[in-house]
Structure formats: C-alpha cells, structure tokens
Legacy VTK file of the C-alpha trace (Angstrom):
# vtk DataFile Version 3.0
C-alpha trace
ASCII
DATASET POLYDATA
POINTS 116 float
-21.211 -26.400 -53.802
-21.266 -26.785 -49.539
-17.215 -25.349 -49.928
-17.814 -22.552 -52.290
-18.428 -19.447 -51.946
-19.717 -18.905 -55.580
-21.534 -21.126 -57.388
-21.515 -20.809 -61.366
-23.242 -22.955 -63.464
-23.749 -23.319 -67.371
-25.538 -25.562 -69.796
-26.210 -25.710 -73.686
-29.397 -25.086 -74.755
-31.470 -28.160 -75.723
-34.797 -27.706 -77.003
-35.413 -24.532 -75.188
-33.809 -25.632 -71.721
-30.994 -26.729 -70.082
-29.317 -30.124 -70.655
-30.229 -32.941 -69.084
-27.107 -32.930 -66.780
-27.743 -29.542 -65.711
-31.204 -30.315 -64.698
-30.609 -33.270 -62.768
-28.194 -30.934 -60.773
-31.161 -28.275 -60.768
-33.326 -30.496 -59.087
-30.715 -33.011 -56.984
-29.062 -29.701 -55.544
-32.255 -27.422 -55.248
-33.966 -29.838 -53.225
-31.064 -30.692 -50.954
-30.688 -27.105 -50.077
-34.295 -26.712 -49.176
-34.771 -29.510 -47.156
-31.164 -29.422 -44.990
-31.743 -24.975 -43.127
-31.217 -23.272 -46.410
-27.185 -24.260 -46.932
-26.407 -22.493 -50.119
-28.241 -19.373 -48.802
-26.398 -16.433 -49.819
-24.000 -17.953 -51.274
-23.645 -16.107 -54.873
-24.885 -18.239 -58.003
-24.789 -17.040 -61.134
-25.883 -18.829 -64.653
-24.399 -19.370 -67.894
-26.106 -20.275 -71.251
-25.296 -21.207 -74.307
-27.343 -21.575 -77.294
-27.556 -21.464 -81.306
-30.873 -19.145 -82.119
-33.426 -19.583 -79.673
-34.605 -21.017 -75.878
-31.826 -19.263 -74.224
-33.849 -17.208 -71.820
-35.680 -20.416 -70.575
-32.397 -22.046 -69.877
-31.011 -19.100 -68.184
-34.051 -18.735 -65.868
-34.130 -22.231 -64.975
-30.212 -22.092 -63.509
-31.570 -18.865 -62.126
-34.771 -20.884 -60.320
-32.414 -22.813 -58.218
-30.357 -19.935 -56.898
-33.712 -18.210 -55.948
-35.314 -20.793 -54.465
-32.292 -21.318 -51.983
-31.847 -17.742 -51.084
-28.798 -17.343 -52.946
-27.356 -13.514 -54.859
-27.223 -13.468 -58.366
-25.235 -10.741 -59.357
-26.048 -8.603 -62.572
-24.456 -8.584 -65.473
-25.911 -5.760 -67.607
-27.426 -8.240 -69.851
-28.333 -12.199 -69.935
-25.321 -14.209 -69.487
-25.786 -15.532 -72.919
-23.401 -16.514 -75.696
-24.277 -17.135 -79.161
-23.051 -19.487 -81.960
-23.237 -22.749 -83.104
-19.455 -23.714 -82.271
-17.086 -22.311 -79.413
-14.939 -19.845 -81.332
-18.567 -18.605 -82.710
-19.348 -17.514 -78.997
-15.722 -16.455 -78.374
-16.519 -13.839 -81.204
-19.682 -12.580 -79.875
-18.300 -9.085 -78.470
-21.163 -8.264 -76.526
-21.614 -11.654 -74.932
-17.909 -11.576 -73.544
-18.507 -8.220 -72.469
-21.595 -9.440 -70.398
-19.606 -12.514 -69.520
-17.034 -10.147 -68.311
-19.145 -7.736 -66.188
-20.377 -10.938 -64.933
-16.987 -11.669 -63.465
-16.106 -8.404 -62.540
-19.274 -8.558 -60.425
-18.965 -11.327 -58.930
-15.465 -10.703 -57.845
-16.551 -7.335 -56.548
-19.447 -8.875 -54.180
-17.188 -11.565 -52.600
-14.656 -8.751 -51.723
-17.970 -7.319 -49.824
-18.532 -10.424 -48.453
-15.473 -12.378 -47.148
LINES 1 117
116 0 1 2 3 4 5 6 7 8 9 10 11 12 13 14 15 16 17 18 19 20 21 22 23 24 25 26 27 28 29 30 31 32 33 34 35 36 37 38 39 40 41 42 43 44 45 46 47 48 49 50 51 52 53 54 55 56 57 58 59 60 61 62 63 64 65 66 67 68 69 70 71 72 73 74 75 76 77 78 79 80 81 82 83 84 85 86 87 88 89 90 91 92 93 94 95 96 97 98 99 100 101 102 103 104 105 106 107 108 109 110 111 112 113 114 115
C-alpha cells in the first residue's frame, strides 16, 4: 500500500460485513496510517463488495471507513461498487454491476492522470 498509488480493496460479504481477512487489514492498515503523519493520505482507495442478497452496503462502507479515516480519495462510481450473485459468473452477468465496476475504473484511471 506505501508503493501504490491506488489502493483497491474487495471482500465477500459475511454476515453483513467484510471477511475476516479484510478486516484485519481494515484495522492493521488503518491504524498504521494514523499513527505514522497520515502515509496513505491522498492516495486513491476505492472498495469492492461482493455479496449474495443482503449486507453489502455495510461491507462497502467499512472498506470505505479506512480510506476516510486516512485522508485518502475515493472516486465515484455512479453507484455502489457492488456485484451480485451467489457464484462468479453470477456477478460477471450482473450488467449494471460491471458497468459500475467499469466507471469505477474509468475513474480511477482518470484521477491518477490528474495526479501523477
């Protein structure tokens, strides 16, 4: 995360939040940045959820908490950056999803033209 100028991270939704992986990095990476001059501030962060019917929204804004917290852009996407289904190709044929998950992208490569 110190090398990169964009930061993207994504997690399952498990009972209404992210996975357990994803918030040990939350809170092992969040706290890091806080306590050692703000070093992921403004560098661009930007979430990714997955999920089956419901919790999404929590998960997304958790990702989302640890980009704010350390002063970091989140660019928008038009829409949450959530896909739907129970397996992969169910997500890969969510048409409005990939179009968010596209924007998403489009955005992101946009603001680090602005930046660098």
């Amino acid at each position: 995360m110190l090398e990169s100028d964009a930061v993207v991270i994504g997690s399952p939704t498990y009972f209404g939040n992210v996975s357990t992986e994803v918030k040990a990095l939350i809170d092992r990476a969040g706290l890091v940045g806080m306590v050692n001059n703000g070093i992921f501030k403004r560098k661009i962060g930007a979430g990714v959820v997955a999920v089956r019917r419901g919790g999404s929204v929590e998960a997304f804004h958790s990702i989302n908490n640890l980009f704010h917290l350390n002063q970091m852009i989140i660019p928008g996407s038009g829409y949450w950056t959530i896909g739907y289904g129970l397996a992969p190709e169910d997500v890969a044929s969510d048409e409005e999803s990939m179009r968010t998950l596209a924007n998403l992208a489009d955005n992101m490569i946009w603001l680090l033209d602005k930046i660098k």
